[in-house]
C-alpha positions in Angstrom: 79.8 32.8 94.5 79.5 29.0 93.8 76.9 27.9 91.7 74.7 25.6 93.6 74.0 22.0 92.8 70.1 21.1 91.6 67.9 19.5 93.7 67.9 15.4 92.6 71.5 15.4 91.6 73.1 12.4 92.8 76.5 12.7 93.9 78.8 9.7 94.3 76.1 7.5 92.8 74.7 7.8 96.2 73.9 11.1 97.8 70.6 12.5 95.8 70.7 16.0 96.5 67.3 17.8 98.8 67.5 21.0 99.2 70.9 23.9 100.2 70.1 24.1 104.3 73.5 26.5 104.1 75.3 28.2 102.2 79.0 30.8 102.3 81.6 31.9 100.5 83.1 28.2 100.1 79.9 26.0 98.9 76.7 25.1 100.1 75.5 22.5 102.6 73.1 20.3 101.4 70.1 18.1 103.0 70.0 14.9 100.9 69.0 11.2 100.6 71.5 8.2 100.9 70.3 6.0 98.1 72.7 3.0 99.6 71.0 2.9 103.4 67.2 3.5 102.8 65.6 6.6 105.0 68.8 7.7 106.2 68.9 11.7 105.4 72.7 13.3 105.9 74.3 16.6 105.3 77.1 17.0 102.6 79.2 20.1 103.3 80.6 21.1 99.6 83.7 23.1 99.2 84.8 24.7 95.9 88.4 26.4 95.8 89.6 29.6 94.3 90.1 28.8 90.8 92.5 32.1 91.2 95.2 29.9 93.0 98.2 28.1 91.4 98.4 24.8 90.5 100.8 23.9 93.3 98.5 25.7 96.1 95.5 24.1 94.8 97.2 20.5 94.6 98.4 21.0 98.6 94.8 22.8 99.4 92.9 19.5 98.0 95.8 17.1 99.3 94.9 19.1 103.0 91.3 18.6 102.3 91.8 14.6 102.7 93.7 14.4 105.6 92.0 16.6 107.7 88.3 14.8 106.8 90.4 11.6 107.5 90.6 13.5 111.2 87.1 14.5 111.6 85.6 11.1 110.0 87.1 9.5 113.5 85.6 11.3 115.7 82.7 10.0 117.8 81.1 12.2 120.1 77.0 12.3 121.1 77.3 15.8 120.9 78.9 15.9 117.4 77.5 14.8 113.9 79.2 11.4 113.0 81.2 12.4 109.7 80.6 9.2 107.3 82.5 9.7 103.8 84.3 12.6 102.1 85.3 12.5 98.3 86.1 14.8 95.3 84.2 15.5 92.6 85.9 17.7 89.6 87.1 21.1 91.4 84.8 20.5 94.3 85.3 18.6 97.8 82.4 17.1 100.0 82.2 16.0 103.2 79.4 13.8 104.3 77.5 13.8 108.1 74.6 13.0 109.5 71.9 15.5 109.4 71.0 16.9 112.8 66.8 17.2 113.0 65.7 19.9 114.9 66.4 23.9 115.5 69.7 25.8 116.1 69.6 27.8 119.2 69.6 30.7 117.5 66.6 30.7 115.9 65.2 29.3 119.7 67.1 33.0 121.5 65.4 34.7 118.5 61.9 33.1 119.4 62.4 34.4 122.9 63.7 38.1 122.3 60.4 38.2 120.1 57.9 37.4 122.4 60.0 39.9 124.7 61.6 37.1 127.0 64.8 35.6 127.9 65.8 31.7 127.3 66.1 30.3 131.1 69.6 30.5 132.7 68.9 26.6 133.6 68.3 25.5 130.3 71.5 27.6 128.6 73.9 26.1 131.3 72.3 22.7 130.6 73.3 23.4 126.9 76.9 24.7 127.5 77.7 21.6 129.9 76.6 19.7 126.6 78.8 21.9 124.4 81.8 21.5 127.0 81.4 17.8 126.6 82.4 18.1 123.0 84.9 20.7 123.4 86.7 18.9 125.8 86.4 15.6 123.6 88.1 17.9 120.9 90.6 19.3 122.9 91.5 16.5 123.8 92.5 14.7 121.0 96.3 13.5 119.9 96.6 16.1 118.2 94.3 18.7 119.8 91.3 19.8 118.1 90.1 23.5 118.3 86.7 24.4 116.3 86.9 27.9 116.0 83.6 28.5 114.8 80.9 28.2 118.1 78.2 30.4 117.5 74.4 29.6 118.1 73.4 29.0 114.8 76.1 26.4 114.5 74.4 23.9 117.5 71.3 22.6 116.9 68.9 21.4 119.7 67.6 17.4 118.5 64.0 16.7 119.7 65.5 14.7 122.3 67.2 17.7 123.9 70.6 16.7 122.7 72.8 19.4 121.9 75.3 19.0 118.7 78.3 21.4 117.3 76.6 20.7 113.8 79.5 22.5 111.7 83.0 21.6 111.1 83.8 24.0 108.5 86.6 25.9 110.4 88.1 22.9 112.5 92.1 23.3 113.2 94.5 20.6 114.5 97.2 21.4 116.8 100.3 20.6 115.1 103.6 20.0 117.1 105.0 23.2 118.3 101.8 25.1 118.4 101.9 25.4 115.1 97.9 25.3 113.5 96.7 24.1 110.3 93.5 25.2 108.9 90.6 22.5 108.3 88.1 23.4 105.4 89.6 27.3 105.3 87.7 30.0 106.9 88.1 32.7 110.1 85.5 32.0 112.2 82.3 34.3 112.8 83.3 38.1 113.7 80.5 38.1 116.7 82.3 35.5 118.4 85.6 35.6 117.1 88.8 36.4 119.5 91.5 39.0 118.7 94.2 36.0 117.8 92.1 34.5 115.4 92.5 37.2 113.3 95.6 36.4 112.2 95.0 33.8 110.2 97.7 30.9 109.8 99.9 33.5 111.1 98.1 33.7 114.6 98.2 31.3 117.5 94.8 29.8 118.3 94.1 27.1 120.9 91.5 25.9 123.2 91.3 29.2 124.6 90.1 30.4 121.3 87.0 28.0 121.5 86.5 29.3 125.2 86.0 33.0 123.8 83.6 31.6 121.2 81.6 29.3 123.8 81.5 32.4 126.2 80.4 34.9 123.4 77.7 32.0 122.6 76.5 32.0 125.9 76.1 36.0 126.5 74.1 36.2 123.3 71.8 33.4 124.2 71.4 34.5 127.7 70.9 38.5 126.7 68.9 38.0 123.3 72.3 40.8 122.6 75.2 39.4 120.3 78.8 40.4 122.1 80.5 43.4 120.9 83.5 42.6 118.5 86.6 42.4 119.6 88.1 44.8 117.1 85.6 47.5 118.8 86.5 46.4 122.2 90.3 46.4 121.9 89.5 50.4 120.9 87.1 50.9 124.1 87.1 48.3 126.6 83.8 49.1 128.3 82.1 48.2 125.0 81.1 45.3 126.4 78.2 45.7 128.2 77.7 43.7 131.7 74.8 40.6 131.3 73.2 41.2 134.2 72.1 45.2 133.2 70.3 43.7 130.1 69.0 40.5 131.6 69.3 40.9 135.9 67.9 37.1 136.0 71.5 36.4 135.3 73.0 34.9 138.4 76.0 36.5 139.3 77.8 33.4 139.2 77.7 33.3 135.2 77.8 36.6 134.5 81.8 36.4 136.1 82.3 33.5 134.2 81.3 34.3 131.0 82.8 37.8 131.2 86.1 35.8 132.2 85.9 33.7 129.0 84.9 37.1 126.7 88.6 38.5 128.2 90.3 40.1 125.4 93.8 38.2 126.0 93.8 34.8 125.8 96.4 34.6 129.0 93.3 36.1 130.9 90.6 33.7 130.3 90.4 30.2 132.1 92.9 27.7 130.7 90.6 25.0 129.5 87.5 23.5 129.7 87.3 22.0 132.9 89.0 25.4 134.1 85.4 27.3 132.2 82.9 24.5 133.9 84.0 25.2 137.7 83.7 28.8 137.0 80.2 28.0 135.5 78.7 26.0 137.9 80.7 26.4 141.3 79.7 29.3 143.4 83.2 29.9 144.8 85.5 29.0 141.7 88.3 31.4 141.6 89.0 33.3 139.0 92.5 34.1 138.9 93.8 35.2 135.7 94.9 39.0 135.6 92.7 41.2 133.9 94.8 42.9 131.0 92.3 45.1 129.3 93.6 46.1 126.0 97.3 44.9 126.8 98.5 42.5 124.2 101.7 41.0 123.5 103.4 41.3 120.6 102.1 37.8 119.6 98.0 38.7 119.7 98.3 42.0 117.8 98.3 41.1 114.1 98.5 44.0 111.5 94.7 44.2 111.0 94.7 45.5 115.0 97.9 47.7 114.1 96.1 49.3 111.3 92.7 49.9 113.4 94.9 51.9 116.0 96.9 53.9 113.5 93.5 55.1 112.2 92.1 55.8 115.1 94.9 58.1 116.0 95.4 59.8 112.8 91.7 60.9 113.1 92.3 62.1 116.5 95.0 64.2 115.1 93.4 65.7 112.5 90.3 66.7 114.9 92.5 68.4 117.2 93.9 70.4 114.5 90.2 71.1 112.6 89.8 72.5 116.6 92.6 74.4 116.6 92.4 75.9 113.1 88.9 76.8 114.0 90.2 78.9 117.1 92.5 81.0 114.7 
C-alpha cells in the first residue's frame, strides 16, 4: 500500500498538501493549496508504480503516464474537472485538477435509502442528461475517449447543481483499429463494470462500455440497490432484479432503458450516447437491439468468464454424484 504524503508537503514548489480525499491501490488523491494562484484549492491524483516491474515496463509505464495526461489536460468540458499540470516526482506521477466542492451522489442515494426514500426520477434524469453531456464530449474525441470508471461516488453534485465526472483514473483512448490503451491503469469498479472490461488490454472496450457503467449508475441511484455483477449474471440471468419491483415510482420508460444499457453483450445495448438519451427521455424510442442473454462471442468471453463456468459445472458434477452415491 503506498505510503501517503503528510499534510503541508509541498509538491512542485507549489502544491501544499491538505488532506488524502481518496485513496486505492495506485496512490492517494489529495485536497491541497496552489501556493502560485492565491485561494485556488485543486486535487492532485498521485500514482506510484509496481516497484516489482522491469526496468523497460516501468520506463514505457511512466513514458505512457505523459502522453495520456497530455490527452486529458485538453479537455474542456463543464461537466468535467479542468486538468491543469501533471509532473513526476521520484517513482511517483501526479496529475493536477481542480477540486470539485460539494457531495458525490452516492453519499446523496445513501442519504435517501436512510431516511427510507428514493432520490426523485426527475432529478436522476436531470443528472444523467449532465453525465451524457460529458460522455458524449469524450466519445467524441479524435481519438475517442471511453472513461470506464462511472460510478456514483465518482460524480460529484457542485452547489450550483452542476454535475462533474470527478475521476479520470481509468480513462482509455481509442487507438486506430480498436485497439485500447490504458490511461492511469486500473479495471474499473466490479458494481458497474461490463463483462468485456474484464479482459484487461486484451478485451475490447468502447463507448458501449461507458453506457453499461452510466446505466448501472443510474439503477443504483434510482433503487438505493447497487446492480448485480456481471460475473453473477452471466451464471443466472434473472439476477438482475427489475427497478420498478424495488422502486414502482420508476416510470416505465427508464426502467426499459436502463435495463437496455445493463444488457450483458455489448452488441445488445444502444450504440451510443445519443442512441441511450432517446431511450431515456422519449416515450416511444425503439429499442431494437436483440436481447442475447448469456450468449457471448468468442471476443467478450475472457478466461476469467471461462474459468467461472468450468467451476460451476464441476460442482454440478460432483453434487450429482454425492446424490447418487447417497442412493447406493
Amino acid at each position: 500500500m503506498p505510503v501517503p504524503l503528510k499534510a503541508g508537503t509541498v509538491l512542485r514548489k507549489r502544491y501544499q498538501v491538505n488532506k488524502i480525499i481518496g485513496q486505492g491501490g495506485m496512490g492517494c488523491i489529495y485536497l491541497a493549496d496552489d501556493l502560485r494562484l492565491e485561494g485556488r484549492l485543486c486535487a492532485i491524483k498521485e500514482v506510484e508504480y509496481d516497484r516489482a516491474l522491469p526496468e523497460e515496463m516501468l520506463a514505457e509505464a511512466r513514458n505512457q503516464f505523459q502522453q495520456e495526461a497530455t490527452v486529458l489536460a485538453r479537455l474542456d468540458h463543464p461537466n468535467l474537472p479542468k486538468v491543469s499540470d501533471f509532473f513526476s516526482i521520484s517513482d511517483h506521477d501526479y496529475l493536477v485538477m481542480d477540486f470539485v466542492p460539494g457531495k458525490d451522489l452516492r453519499q446523496l442515494m445513501m442519504e435517501a435509502r436512510q431516511n427510507g426514500t428514493f432520490l426523485p426520477e426527475a432529478e436522476v434524469l436531470d443528472w444523467a442528461s449532465q453525465l451524457a453531456d460529458a460522455l458524449k464530449y469524450l466519445h467524441t474525441q479524435d481519438p475517442p475517449i471511453v472513461h470506464r470508471d462511472i460510478k456514483p461516488s465518482n460524480l460529484k453534485l457542485t452547489p450550483s447543481g452542476l454535475v462533474k465526472l470527478v475521476d479520470f483514473g481509468l480513462v482509455k483512448t481509442l487507438a486506430p483499429g480498436e485497439v485500447t490503451i490504458t490511461i492511469l491503469q486500473g479495471q474499473g469498479t466490479a458494481l458497474y463494470t461490463p463483462l468485456e472490461q474484464y479482459g484487461g488490454d486484451s478485451g475490447h472496450t468502447d463507448a458501449r462500455s461507458d453506457i453499461y457503467a452510466f446505466g448501472g449508475t443510474l439503477y443504483h441511484l434510482l433503487t438505493n440497490e447497487p446492480p448485480v455483477n456481471v460475473r453473477d449474471r452471466f451464471l443466472d440471468p434473472d439476477a438482475l432484479t427489475p427497478i420498478r419491483q424495488i422502486n414502482p415510482d420508476v416510470s416505465p420508460r427508464t426502467e426499459r432503458a436502463v435495463h437496455w444499457a445493463l444488457r450483458l453483450h455489448p452488441e445488445d445495448r444502444p450504440g451510443d450516447i445519443d442512441t441511450f438519451l432517446k431511450a431515456l427521455f422519449i416515450e416511444d424510442a425503439p429499442i431494437t437491439q436483440p436481447f442475447r442473454s448469456t450468449r457471448f462471442s468468442s471476443k467478450a468471453i475472457q478466461m476469467p468468464e471461462r474459468a467461472l463456468i468450468y467451476v460451476a459445472s464441476g460442482l454440478m458434477i460432483v453434487s450429482l454424484l454425492l446424490t447418487l452415491l447417497r442412493n447406493f
